[in-house]
mmCIF file of the N, C-alpha and C atoms, coordinates in Angstrom:
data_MODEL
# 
_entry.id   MODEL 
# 
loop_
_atom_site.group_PDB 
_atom_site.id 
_atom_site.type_symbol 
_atom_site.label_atom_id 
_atom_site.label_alt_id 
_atom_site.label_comp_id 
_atom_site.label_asym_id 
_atom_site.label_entity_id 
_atom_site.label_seq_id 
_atom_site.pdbx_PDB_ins_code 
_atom_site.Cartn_x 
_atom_site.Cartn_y 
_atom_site.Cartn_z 
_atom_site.occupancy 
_atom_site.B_iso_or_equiv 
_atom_site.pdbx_formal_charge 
_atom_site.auth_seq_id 
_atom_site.auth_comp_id 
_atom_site.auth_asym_id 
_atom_site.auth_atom_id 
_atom_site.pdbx_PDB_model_num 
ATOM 1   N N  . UNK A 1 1  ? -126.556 176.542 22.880 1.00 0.00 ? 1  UNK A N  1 
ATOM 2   C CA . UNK A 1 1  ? -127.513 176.961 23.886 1.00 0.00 ? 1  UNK A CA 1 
ATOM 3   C C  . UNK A 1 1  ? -126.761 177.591 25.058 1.00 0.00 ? 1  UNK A C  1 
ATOM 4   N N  . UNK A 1 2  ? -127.601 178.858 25.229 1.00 0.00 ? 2  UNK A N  1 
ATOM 5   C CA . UNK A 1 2  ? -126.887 179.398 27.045 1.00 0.00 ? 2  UNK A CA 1 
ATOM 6   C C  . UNK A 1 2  ? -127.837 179.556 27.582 1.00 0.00 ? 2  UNK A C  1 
ATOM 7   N N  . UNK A 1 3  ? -126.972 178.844 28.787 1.00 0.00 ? 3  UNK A N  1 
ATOM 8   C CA . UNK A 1 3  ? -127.453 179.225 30.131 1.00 0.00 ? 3  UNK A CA 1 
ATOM 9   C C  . UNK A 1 3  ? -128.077 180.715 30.412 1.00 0.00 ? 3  UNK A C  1 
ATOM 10  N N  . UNK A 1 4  ? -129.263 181.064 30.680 1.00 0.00 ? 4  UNK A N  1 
ATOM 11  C CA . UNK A 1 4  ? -129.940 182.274 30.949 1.00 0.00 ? 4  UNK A CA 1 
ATOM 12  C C  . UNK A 1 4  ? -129.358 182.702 32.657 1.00 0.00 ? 4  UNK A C  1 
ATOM 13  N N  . UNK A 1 5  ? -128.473 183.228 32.633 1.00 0.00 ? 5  UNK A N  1 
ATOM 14  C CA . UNK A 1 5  ? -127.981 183.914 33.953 1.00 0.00 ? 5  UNK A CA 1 
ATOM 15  C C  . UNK A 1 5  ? -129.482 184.536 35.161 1.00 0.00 ? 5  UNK A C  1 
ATOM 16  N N  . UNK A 1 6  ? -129.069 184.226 36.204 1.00 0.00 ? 6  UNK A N  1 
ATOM 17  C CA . UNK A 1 6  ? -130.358 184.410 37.159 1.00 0.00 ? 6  UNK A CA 1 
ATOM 18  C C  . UNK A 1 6  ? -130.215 186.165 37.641 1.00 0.00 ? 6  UNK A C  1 
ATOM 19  N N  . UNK A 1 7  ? -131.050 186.953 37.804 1.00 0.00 ? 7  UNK A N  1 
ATOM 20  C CA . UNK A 1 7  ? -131.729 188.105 38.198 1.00 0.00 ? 7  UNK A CA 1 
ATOM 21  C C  . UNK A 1 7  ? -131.398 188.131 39.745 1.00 0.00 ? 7  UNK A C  1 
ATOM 22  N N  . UNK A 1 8  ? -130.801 189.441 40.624 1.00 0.00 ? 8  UNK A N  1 
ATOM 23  C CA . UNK A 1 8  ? -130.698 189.460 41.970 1.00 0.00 ? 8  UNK A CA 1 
ATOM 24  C C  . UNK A 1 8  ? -132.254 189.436 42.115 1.00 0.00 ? 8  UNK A C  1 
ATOM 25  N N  . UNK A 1 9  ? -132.973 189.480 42.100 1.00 0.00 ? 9  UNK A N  1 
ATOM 26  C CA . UNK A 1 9  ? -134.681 189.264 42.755 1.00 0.00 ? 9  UNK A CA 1 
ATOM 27  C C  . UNK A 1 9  ? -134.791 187.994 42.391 1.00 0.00 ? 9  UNK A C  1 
ATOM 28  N N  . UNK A 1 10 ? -134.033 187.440 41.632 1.00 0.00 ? 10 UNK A N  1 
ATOM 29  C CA . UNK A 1 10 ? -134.430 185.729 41.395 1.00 0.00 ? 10 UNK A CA 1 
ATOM 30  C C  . UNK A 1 10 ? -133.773 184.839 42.363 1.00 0.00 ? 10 UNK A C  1 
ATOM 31  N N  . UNK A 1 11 ? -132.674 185.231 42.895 1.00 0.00 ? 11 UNK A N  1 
ATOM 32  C CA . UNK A 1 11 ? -131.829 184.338 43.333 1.00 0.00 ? 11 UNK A CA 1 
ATOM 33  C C  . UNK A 1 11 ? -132.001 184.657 45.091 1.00 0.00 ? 11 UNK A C  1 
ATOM 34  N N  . UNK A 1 12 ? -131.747 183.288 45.823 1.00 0.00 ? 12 UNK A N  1 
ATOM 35  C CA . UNK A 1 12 ? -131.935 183.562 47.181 1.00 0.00 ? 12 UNK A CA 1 
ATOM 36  C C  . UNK A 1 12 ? -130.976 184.362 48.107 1.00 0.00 ? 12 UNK A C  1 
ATOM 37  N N  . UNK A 1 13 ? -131.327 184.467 49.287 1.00 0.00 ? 13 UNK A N  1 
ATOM 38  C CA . UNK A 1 13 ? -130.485 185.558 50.130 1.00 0.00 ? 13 UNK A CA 1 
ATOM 39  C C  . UNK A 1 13 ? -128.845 185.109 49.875 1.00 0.00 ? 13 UNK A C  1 
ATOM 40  N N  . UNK A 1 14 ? -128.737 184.068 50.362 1.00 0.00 ? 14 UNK A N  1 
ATOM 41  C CA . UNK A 1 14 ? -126.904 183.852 50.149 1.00 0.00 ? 14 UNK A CA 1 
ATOM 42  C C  . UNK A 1 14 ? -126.354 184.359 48.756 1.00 0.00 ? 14 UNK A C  1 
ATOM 43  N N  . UNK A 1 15 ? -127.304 184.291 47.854 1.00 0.00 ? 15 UNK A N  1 
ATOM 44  C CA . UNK A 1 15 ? -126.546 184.322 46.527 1.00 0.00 ? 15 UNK A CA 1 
ATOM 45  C C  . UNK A 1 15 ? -126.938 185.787 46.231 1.00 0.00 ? 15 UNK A C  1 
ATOM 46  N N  . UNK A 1 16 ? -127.671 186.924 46.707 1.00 0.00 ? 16 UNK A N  1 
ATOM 47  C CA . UNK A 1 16 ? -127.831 188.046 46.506 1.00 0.00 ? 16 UNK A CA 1 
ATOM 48  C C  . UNK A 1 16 ? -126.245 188.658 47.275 1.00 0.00 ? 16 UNK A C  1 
ATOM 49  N N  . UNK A 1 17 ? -126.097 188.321 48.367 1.00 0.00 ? 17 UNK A N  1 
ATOM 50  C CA . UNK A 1 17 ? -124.938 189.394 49.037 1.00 0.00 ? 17 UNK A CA 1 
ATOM 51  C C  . UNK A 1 17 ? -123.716 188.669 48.285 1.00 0.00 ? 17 UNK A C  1 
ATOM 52  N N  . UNK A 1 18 ? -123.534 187.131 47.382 1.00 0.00 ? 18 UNK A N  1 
ATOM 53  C CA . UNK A 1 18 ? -122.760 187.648 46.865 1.00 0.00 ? 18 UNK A CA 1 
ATOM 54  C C  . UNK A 1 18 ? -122.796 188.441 45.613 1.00 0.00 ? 18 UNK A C  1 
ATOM 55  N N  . UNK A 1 19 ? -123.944 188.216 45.170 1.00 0.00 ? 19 UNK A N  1 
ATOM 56  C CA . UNK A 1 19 ? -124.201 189.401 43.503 1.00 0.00 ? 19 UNK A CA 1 
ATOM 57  C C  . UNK A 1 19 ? -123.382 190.660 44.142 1.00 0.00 ? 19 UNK A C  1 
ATOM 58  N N  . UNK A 1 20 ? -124.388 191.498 45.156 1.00 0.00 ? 20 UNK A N  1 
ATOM 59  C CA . UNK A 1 20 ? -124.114 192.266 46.131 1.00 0.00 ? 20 UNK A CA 1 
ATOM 60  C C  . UNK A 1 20 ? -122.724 193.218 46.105 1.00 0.00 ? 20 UNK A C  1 
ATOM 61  N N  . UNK A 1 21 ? -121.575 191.967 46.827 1.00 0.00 ? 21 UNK A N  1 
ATOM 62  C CA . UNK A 1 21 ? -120.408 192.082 46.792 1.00 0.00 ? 21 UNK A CA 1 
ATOM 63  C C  . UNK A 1 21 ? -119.636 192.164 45.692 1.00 0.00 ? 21 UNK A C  1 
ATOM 64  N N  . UNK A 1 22 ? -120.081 191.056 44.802 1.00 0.00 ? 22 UNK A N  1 
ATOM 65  C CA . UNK A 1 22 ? -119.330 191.382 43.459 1.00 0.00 ? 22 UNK A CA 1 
ATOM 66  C C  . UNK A 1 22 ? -119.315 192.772 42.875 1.00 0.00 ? 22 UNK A C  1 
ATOM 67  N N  . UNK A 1 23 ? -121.057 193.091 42.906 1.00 0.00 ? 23 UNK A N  1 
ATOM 68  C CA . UNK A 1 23 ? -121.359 194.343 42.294 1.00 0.00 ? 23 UNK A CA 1 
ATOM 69  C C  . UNK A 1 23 ? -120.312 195.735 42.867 1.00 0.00 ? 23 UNK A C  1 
ATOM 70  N N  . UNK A 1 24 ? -120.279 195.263 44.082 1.00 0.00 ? 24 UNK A N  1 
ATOM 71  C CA . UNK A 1 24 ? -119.441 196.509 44.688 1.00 0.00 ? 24 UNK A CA 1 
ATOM 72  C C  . UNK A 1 24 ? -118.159 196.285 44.402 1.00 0.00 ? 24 UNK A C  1 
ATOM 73  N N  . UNK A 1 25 ? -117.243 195.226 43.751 1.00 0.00 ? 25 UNK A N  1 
ATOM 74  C CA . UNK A 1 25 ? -115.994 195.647 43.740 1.00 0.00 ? 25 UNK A CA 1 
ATOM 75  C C  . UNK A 1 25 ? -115.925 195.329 42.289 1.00 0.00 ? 25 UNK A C  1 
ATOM 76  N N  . UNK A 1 26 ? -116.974 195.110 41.636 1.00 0.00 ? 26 UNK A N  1 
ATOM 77  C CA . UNK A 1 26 ? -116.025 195.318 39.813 1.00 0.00 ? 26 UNK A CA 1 
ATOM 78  C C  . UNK A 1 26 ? -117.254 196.354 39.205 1.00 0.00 ? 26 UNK A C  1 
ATOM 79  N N  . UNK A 1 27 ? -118.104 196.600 39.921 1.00 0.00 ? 27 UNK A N  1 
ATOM 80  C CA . UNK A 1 27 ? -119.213 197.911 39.343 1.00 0.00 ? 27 UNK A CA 1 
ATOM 81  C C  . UNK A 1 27 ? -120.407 197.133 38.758 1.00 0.00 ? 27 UNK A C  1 
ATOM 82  N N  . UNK A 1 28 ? -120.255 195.924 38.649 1.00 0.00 ? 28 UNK A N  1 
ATOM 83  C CA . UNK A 1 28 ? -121.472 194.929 38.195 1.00 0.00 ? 28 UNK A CA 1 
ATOM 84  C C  . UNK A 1 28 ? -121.357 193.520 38.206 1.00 0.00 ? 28 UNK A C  1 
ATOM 85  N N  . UNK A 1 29 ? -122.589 192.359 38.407 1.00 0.00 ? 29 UNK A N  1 
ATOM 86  C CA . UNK A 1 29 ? -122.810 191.462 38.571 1.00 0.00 ? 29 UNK A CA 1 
ATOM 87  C C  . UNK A 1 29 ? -121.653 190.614 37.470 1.00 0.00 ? 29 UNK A C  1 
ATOM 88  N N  . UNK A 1 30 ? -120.564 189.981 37.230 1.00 0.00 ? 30 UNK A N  1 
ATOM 89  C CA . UNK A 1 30 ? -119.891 188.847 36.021 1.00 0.00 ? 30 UNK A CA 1 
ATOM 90  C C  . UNK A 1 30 ? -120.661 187.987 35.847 1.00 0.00 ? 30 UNK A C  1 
ATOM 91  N N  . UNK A 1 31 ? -121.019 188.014 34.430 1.00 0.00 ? 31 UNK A N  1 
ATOM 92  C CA . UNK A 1 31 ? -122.103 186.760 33.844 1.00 0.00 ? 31 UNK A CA 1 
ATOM 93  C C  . UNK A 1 31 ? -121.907 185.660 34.648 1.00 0.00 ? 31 UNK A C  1 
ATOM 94  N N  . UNK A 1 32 ? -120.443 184.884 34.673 1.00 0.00 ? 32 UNK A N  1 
ATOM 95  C CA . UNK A 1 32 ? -120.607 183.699 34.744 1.00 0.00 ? 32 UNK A CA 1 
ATOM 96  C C  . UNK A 1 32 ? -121.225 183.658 36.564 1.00 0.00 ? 32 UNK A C  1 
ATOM 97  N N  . UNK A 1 33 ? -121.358 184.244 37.236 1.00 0.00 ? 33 UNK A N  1 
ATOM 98  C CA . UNK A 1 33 ? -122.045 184.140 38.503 1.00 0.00 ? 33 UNK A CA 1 
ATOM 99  C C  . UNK A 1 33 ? -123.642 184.188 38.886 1.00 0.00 ? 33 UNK A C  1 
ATOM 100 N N  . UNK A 1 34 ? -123.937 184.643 37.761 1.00 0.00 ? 34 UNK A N  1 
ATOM 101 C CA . UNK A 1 34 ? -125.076 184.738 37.387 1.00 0.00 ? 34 UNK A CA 1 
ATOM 102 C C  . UNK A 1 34 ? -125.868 183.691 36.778 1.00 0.00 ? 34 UNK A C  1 
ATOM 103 N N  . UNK A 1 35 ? -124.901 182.352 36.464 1.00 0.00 ? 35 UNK A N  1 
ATOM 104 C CA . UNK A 1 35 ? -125.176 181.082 35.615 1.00 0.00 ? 35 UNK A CA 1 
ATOM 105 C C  . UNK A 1 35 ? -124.708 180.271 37.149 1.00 0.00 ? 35 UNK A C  1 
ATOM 106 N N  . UNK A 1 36 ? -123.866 180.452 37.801 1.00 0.00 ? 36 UNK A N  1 
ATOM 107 C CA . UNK A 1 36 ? -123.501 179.520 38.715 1.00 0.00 ? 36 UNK A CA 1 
ATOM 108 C C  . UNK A 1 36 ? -124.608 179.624 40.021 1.00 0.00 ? 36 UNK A C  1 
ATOM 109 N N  . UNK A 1 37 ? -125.259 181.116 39.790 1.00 0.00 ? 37 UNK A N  1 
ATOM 110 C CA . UNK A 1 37 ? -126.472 181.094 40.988 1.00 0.00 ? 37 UNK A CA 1 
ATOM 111 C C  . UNK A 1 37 ? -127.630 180.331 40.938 1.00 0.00 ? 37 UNK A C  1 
ATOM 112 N N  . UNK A 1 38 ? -127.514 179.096 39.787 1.00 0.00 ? 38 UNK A N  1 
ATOM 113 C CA . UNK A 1 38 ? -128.631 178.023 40.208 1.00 0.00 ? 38 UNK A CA 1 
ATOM 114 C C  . UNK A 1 38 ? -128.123 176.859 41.177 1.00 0.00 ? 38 UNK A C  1 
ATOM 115 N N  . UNK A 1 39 ? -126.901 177.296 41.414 1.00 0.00 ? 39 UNK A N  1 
ATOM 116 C CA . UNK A 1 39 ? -126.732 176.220 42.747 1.00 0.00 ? 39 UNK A CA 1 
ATOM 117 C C  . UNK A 1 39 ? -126.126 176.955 43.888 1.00 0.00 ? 39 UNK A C  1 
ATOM 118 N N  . UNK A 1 40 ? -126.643 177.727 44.836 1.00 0.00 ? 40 UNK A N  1 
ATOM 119 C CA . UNK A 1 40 ? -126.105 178.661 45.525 1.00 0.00 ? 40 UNK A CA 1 
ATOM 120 C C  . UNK A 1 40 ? -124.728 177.775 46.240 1.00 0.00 ? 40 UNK A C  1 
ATOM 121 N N  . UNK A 1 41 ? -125.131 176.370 46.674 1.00 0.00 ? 41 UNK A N  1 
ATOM 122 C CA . UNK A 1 41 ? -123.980 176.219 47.408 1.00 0.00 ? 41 UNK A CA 1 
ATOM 123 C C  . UNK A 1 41 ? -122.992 176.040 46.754 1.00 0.00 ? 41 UNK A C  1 
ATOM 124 N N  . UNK A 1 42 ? -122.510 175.774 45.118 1.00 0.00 ? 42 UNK A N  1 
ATOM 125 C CA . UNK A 1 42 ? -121.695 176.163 44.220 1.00 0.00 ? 42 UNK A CA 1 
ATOM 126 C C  . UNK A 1 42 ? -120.748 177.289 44.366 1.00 0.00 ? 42 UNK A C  1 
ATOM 127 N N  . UNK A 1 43 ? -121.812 178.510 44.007 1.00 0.00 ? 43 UNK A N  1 
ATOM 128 C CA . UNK A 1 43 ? -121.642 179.483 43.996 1.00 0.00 ? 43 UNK A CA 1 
ATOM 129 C C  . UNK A 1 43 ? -120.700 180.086 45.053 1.00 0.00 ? 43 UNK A C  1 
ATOM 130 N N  . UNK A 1 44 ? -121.377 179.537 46.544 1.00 0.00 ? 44 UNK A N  1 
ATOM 131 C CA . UNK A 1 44 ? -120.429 180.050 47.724 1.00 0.00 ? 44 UNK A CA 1 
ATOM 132 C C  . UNK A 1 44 ? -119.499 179.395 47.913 1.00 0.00 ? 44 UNK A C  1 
ATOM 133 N N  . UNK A 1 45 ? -119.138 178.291 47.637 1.00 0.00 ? 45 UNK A N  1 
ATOM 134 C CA . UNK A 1 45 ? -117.997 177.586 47.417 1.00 0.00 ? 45 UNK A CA 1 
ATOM 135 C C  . UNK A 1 45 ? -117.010 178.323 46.665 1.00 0.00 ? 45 UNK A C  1 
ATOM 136 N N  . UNK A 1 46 ? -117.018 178.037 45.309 1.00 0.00 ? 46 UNK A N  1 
ATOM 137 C CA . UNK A 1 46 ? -115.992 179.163 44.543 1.00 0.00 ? 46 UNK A CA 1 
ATOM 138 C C  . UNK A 1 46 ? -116.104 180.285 44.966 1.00 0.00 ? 46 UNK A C  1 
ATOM 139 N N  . UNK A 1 47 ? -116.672 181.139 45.222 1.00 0.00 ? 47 UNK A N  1 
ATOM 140 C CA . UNK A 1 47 ? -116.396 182.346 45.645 1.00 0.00 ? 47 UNK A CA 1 
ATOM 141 C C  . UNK A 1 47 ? -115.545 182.436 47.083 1.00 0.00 ? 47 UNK A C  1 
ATOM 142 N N  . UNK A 1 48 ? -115.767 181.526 47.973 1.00 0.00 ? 48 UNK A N  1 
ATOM 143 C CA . UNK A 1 48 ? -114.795 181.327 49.141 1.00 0.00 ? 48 UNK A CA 1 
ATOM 144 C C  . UNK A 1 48 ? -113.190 180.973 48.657 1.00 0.00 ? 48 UNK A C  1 
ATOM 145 N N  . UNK A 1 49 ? -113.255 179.938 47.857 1.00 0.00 ? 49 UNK A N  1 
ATOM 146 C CA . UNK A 1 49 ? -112.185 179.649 47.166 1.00 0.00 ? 49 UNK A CA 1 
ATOM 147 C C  . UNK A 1 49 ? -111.234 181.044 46.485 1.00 0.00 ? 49 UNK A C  1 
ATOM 148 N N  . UNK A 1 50 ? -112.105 181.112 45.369 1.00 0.00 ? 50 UNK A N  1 
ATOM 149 C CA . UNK A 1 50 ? -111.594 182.354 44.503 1.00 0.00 ? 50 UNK A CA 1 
ATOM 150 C C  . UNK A 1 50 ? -110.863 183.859 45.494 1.00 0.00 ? 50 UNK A C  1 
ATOM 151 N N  . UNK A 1 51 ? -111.515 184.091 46.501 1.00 0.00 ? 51 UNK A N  1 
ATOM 152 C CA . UNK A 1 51 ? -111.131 184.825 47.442 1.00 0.00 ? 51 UNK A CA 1 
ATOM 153 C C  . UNK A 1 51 ? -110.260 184.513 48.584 1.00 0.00 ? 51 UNK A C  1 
ATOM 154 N N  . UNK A 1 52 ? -109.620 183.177 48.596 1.00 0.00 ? 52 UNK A N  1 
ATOM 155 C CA . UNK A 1 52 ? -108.445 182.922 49.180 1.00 0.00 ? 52 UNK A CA 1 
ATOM 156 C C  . UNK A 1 52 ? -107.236 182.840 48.321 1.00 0.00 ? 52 UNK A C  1 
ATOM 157 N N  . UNK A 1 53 ? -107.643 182.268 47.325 1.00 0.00 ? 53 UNK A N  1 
ATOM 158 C CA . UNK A 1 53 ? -106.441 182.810 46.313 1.00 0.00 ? 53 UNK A CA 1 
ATOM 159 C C  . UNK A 1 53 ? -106.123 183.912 45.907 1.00 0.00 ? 53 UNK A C  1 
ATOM 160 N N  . UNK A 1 54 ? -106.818 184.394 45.852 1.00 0.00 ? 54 UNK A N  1 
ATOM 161 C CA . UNK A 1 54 ? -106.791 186.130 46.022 1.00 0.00 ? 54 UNK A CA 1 
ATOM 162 C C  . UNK A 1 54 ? -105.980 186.615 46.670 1.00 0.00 ? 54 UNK A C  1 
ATOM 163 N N  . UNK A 1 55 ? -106.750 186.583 47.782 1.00 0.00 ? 55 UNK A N  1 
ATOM 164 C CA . UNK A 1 55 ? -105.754 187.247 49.150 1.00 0.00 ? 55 UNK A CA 1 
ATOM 165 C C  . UNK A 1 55 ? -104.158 186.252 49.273 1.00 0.00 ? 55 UNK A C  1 
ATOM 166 N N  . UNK A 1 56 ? -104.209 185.473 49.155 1.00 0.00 ? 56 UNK A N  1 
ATOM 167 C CA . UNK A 1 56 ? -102.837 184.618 49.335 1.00 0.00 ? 56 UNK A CA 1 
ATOM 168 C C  . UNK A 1 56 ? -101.524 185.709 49.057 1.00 0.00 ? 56 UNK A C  1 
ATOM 169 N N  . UNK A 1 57 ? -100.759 185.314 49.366 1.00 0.00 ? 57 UNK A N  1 
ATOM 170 C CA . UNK A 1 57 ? -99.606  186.315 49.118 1.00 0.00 ? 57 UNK A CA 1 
ATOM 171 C C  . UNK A 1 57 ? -98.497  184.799 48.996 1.00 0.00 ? 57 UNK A C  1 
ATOM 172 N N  . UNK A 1 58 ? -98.519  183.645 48.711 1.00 0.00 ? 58 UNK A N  1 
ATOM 173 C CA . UNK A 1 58 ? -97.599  183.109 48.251 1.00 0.00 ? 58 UNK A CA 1 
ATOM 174 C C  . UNK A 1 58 ? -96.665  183.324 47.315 1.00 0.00 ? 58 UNK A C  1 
ATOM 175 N N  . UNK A 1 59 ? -97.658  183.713 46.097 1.00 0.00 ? 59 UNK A N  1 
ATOM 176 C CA . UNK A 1 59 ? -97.669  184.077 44.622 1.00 0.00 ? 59 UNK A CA 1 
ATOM 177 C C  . UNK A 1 59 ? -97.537  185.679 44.848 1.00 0.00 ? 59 UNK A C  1 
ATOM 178 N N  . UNK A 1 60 ? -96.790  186.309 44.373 1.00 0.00 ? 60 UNK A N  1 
ATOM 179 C CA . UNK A 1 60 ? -96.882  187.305 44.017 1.00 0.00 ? 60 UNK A CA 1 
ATOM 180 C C  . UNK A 1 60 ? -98.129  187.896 42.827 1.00 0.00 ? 60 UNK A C  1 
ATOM 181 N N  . UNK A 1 61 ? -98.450  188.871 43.278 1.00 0.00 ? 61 UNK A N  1 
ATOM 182 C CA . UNK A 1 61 ? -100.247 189.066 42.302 1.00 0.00 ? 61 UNK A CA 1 
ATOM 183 C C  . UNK A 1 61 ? -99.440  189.454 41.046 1.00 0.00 ? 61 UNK A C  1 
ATOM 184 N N  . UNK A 1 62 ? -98.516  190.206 40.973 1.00 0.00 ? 62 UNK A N  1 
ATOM 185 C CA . UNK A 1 62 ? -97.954  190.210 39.243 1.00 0.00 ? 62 UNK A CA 1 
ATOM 186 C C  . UNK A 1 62 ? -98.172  188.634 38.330 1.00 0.00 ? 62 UNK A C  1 
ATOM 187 N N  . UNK A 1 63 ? -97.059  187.825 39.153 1.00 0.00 ? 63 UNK A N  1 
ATOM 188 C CA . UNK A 1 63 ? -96.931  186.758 38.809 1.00 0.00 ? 63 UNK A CA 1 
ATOM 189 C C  . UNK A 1 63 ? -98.981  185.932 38.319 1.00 0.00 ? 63 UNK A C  1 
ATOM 190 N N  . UNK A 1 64 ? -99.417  186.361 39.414 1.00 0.00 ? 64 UNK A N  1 
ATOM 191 C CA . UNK A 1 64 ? -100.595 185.562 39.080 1.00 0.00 ? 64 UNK A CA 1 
ATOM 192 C C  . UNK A 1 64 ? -101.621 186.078 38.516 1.00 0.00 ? 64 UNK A C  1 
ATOM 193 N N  . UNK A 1 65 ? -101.130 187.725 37.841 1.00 0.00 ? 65 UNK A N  1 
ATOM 194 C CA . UNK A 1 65 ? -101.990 188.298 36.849 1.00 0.00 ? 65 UNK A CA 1 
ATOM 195 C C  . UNK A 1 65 ? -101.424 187.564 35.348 1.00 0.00 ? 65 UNK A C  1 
ATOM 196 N N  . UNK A 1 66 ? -100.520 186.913 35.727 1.00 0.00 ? 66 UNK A N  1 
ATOM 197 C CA . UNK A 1 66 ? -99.507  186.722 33.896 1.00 0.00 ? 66 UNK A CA 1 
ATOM 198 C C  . UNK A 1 66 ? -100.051 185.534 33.788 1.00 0.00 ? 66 UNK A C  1 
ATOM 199 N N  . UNK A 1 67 ? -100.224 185.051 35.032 1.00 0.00 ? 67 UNK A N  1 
ATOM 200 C CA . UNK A 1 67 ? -100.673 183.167 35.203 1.00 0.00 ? 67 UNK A CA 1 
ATOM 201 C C  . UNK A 1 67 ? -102.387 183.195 34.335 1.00 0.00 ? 67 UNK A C  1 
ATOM 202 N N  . UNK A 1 68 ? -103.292 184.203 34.829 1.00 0.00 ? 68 UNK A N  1 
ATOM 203 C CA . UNK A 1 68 ? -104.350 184.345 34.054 1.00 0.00 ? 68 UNK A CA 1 
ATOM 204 C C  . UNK A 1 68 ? -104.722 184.540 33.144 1.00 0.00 ? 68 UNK A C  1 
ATOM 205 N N  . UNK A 1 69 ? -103.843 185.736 32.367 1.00 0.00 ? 69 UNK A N  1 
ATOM 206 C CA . UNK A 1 69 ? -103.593 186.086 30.900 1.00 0.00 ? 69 UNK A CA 1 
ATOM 207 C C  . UNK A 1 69 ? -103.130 184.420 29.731 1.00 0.00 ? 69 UNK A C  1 
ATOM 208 N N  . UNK A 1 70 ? -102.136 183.851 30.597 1.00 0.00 ? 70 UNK A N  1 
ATOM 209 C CA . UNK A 1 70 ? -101.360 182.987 29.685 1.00 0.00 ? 70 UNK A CA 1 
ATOM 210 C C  . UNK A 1 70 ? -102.957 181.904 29.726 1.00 0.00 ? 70 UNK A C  1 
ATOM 211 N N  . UNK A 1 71 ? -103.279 181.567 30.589 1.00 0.00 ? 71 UNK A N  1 
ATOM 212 C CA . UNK A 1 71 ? -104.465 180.631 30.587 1.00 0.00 ? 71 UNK A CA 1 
ATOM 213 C C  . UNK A 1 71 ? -105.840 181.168 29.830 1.00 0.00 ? 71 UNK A C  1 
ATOM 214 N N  . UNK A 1 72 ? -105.994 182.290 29.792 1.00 0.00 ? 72 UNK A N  1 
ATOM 215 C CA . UNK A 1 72 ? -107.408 182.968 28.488 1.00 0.00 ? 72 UNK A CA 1 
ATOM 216 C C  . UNK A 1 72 ? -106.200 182.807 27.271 1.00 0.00 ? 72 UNK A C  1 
ATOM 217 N N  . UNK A 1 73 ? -105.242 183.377 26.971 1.00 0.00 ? 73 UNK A N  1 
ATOM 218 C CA . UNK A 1 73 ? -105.016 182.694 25.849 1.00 0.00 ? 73 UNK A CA 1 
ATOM 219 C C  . UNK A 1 73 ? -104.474 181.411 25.163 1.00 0.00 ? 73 UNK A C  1 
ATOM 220 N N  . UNK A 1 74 ? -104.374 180.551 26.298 1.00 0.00 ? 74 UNK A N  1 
ATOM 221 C CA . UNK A 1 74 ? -104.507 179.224 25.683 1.00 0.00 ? 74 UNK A CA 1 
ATOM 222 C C  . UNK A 1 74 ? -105.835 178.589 25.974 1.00 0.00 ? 74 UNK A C  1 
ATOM 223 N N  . UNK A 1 75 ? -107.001 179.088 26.153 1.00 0.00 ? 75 UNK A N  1 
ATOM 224 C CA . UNK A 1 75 ? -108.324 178.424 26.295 1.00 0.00 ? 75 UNK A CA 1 
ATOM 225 C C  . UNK A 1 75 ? -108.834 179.622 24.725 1.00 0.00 ? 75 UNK A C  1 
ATOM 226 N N  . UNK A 1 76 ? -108.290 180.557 24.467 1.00 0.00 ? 76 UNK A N  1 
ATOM 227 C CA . UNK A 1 76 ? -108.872 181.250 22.900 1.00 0.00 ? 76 UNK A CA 1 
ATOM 228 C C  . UNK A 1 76 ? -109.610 182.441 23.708 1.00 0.00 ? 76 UNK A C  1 
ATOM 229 N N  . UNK A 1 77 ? -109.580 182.525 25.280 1.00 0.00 ? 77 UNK A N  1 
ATOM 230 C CA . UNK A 1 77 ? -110.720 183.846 25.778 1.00 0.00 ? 77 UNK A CA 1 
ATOM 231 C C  . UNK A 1 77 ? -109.706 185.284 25.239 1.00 0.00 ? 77 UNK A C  1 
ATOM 232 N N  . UNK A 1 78 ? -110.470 186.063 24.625 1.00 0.00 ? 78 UNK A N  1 
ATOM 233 C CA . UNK A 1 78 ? -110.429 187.619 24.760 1.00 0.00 ? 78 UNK A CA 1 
ATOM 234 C C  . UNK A 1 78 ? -110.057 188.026 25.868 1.00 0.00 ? 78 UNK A C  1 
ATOM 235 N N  . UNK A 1 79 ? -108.818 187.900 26.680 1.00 0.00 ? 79 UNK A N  1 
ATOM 236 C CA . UNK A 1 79 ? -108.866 188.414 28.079 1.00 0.00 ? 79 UNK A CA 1 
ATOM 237 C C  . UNK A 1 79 ? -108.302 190.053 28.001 1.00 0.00 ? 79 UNK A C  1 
# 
């Protein structure tokens, strides 16, 4: 069974600007945000999160593009 991902007209204001935002920097909504918008304060949580690791500059972003790859293929994802 899956989760039926929520619709920007379905989901409330906080969780539209981030659809919003996402939409503007990868060209469209990522499923899995679309499953996490039944709990908006979820949603803005990781996304606050996810976007400090981001920006971090501890890690070099090479380094933590290889860190992502090695982790989809030991979870079996198609990355």
């Amino acid at each position: 069974m899956r989760i039926q991902g929520l619709s920007i007209e379905a989901t409330p204001e906080k969780v539209a600007r981030i659809y919003n935002k996402a939409s503007g920097r990868v060209g469209r909504v990522p499923t899995p945000l679309t499953a996490l918008a039944y709990c908006p304060d979820l949603i803005e949580t990781l996304t606050t999160l996810s976007g400090a690791l981001t920006s971090s500059h501890v890690v070099e972003s090479r380094l933590k593009t290889l860190a992502c790859l090695r982790a989809a293929q030991i979870a079996g994802c198609p990355f």
